[in-house]
LUMVO-817977 format. One line per field, with one value per residue (C-alpha): residue number from 1; x, y, z; residue in one letter; chain. Coordinates in pm, 1 decimal, padded with zeros to 6 digits, always signed. Each point is the difference from the previous one (the first is absolute). Layout:
N
resi NUM_...
c1 X_...
c2 Y_...
c3 Z_...
resn A_...
chain A_...
***
This chain:
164
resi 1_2_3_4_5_6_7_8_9_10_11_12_13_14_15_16_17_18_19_20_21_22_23_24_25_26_27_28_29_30_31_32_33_34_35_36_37_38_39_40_41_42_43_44_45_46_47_48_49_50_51_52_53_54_55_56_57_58_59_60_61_62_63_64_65_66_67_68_69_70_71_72_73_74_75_76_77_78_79_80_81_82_83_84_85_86_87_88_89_90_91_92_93_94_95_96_97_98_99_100_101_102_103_104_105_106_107_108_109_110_111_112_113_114_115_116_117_118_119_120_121_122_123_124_125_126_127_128_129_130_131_132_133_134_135_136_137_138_139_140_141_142_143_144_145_146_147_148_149_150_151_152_153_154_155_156_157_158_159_160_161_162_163_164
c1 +07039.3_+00247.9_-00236.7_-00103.5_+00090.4_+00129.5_+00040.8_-00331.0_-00101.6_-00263.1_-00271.1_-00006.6_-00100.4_-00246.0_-00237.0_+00236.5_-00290.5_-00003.5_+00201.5_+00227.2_-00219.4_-00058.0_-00360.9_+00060.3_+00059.7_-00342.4_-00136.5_-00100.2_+00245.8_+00288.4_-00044.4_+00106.3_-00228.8_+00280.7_-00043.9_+00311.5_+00187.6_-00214.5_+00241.4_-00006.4_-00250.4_+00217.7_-00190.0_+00004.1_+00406.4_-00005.4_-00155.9_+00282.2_+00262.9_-00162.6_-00055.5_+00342.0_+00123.8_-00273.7_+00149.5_+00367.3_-00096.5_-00184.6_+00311.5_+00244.0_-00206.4_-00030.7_+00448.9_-00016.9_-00238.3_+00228.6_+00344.1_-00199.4_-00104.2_+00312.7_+00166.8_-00284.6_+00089.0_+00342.7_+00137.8_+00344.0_-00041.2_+00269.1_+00059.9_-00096.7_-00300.5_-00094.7_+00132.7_-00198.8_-00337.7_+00062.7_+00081.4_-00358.8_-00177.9_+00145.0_-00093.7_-00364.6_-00051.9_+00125.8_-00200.1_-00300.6_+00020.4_+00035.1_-00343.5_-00119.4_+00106.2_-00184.8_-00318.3_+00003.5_-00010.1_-00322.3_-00172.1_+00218.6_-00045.5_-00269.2_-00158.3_-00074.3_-00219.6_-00218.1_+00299.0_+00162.9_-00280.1_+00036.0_+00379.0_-00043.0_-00233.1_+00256.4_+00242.8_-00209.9_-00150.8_+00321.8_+00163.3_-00255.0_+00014.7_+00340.6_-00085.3_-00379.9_-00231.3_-00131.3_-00387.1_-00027.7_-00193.8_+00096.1_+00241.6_-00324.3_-00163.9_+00278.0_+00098.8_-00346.2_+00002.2_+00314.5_-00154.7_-00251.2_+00177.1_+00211.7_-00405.4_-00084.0_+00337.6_+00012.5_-00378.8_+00040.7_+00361.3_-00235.4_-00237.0_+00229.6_+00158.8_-00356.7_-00090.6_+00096.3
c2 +02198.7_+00081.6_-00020.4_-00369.3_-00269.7_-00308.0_-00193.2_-00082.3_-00353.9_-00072.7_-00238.3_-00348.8_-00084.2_-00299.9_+00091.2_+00063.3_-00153.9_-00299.4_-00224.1_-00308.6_-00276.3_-00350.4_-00148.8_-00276.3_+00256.1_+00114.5_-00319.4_+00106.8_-00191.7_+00030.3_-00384.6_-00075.6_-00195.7_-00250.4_-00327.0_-00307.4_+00046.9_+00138.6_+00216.6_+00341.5_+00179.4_+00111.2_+00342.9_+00088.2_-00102.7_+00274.6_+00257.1_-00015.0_+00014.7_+00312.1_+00177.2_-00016.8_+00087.3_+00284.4_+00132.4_-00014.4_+00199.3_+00235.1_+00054.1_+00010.9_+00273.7_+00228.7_-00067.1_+00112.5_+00317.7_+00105.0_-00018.1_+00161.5_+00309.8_+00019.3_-00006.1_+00293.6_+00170.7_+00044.4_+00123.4_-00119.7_-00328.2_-00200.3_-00297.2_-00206.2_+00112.7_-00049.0_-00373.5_-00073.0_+00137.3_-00234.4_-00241.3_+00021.7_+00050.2_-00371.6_-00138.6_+00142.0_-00111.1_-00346.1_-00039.0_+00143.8_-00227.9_-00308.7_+00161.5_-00023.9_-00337.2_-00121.2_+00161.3_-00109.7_-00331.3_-00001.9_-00100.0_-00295.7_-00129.3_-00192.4_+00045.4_-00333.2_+00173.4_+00301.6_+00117.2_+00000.8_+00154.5_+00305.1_+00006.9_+00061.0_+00250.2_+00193.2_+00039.7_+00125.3_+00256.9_+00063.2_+00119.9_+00170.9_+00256.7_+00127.0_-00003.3_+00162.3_+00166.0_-00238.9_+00148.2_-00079.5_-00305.6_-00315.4_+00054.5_+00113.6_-00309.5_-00255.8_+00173.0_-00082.7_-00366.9_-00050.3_+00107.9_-00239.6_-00293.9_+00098.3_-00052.0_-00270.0_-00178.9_+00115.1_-00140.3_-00344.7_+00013.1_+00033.6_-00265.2_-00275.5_+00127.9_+00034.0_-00374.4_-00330.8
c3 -01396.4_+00253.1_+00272.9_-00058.0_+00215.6_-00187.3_+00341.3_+00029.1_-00083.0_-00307.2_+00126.4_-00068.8_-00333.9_+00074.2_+00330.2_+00319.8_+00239.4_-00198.5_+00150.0_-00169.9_+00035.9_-00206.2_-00009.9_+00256.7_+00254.0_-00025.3_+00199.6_+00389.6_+00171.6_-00257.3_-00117.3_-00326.7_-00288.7_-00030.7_+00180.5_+00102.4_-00325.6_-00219.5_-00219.5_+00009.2_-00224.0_-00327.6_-00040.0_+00365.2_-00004.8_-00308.1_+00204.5_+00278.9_-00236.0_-00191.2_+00332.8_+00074.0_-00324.7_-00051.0_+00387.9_-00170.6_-00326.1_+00219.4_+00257.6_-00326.8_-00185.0_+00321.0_-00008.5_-00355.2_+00071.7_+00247.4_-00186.5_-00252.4_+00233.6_+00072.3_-00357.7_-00072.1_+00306.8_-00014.9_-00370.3_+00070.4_+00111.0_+00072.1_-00267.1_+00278.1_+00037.3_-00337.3_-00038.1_+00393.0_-00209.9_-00310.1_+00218.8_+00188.1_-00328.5_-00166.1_+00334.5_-00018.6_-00361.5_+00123.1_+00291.6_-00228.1_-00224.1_+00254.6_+00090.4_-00336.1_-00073.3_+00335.7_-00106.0_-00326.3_+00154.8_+00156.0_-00328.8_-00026.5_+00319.2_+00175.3_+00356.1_+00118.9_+00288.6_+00095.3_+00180.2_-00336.4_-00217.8_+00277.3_-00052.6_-00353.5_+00048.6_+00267.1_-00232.6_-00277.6_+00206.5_+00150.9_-00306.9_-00112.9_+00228.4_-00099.3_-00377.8_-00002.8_+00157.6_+00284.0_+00012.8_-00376.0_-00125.2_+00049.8_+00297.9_+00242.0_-00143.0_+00006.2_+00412.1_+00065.3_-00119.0_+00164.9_+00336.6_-00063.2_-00064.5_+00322.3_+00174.0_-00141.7_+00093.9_+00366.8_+00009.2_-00143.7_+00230.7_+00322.8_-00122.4_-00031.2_+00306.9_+00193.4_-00126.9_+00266.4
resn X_X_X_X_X_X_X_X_X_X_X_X_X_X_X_X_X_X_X_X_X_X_X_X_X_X_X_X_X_X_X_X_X_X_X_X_X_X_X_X_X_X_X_X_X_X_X_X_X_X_X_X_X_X_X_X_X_X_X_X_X_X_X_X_X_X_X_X_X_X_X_X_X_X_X_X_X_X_X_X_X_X_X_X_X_X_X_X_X_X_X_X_X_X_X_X_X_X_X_X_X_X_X_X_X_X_X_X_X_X_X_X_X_X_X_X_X_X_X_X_X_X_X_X_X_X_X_X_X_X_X_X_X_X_X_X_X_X_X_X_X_X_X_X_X_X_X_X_X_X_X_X_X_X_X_X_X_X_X_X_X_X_X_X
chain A_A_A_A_A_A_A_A_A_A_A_A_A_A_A_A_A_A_A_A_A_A_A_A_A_A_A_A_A_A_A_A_A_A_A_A_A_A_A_A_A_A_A_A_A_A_A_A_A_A_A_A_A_A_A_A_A_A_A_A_A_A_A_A_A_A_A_A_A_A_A_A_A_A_A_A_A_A_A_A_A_A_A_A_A_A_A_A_A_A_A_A_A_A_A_A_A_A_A_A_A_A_A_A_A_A_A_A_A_A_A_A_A_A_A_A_A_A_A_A_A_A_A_A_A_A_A_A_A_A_A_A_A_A_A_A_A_A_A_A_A_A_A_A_A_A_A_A_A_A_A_A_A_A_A_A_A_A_A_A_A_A_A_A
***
């Protein structure tokens, strides 16, 4: 073991390529499904707010991993050291469960739109991912749907958009 090399960086947990994106940014030109003062769809507002908080829990556990490398590392640690890593682990739980909460939401809350429907679908795929396996049934299935609802949107986007 005294040959590894603890400074390289683990891979993202969700897909690195995939990048943070909510269903209305899917359209062509970037144009948004709501209209004058239509209020903002409630599912696709819960989306943005568990993207951020799913970035935070992510950037707080990677904190916590570190401290903890270097807790294991070094067998005299300073004190220090050891409050900084309990410190970064009550932090992760917190921003975990802030995570949790906002996903646990999605059954409670309507989409008022197809924009919304997809939103819902983001974040359950989303989390997924860091939880399971993501080639085993349904998440294939429910990626797939979710890429077709994105097709069906951006088509019925450029035929209202095509019409006089």
């Amino acid at each position: 073991m005294a040959d590894s090399d603890n400074t390289t960086t683990l891979p993202f947990v969700t897909s690195r390529l995939r990048r943070k994106r909510s269903p209305v940014d899917e359209r062509p030109d970037g144009a948004s499904e709501r209209r004058g003062c239509e209020p903002a769809d409630p599912a696709v507002v819960l989306l943005n707010k568990w993207q951020e908080a799913h970035h935070v829990a992510h950037v707080l556990c990677r904190l916590q991993q570190r401290h903890e490398t270097r807790l294991l590392n070094t067998p005299a640690s300073p004190a220090q050291d050891r409050v900084d890593h309990a410190m970064a682990r009550a932090l992760e739980i917190d921003a975990m469960d802030a995570e949790q909460r906002l996903i646990d939401a999605v059954a409670t809350t309507p989409a008022h739109s197809l924009s919304g429907v997809m939103a819902k679908l983001e974040m359950i795929t989303g989390c997924s991912e860091a939880d399971e396996d993501p080639s085993a049934f349904p998440w294939p299935q429910l990626r797939s749907v979710l890429a077709d609802l994105r097709e069906v949107a951006a088509r019925d986007h450029a035929c209202r958009t095509d019409k006089p």
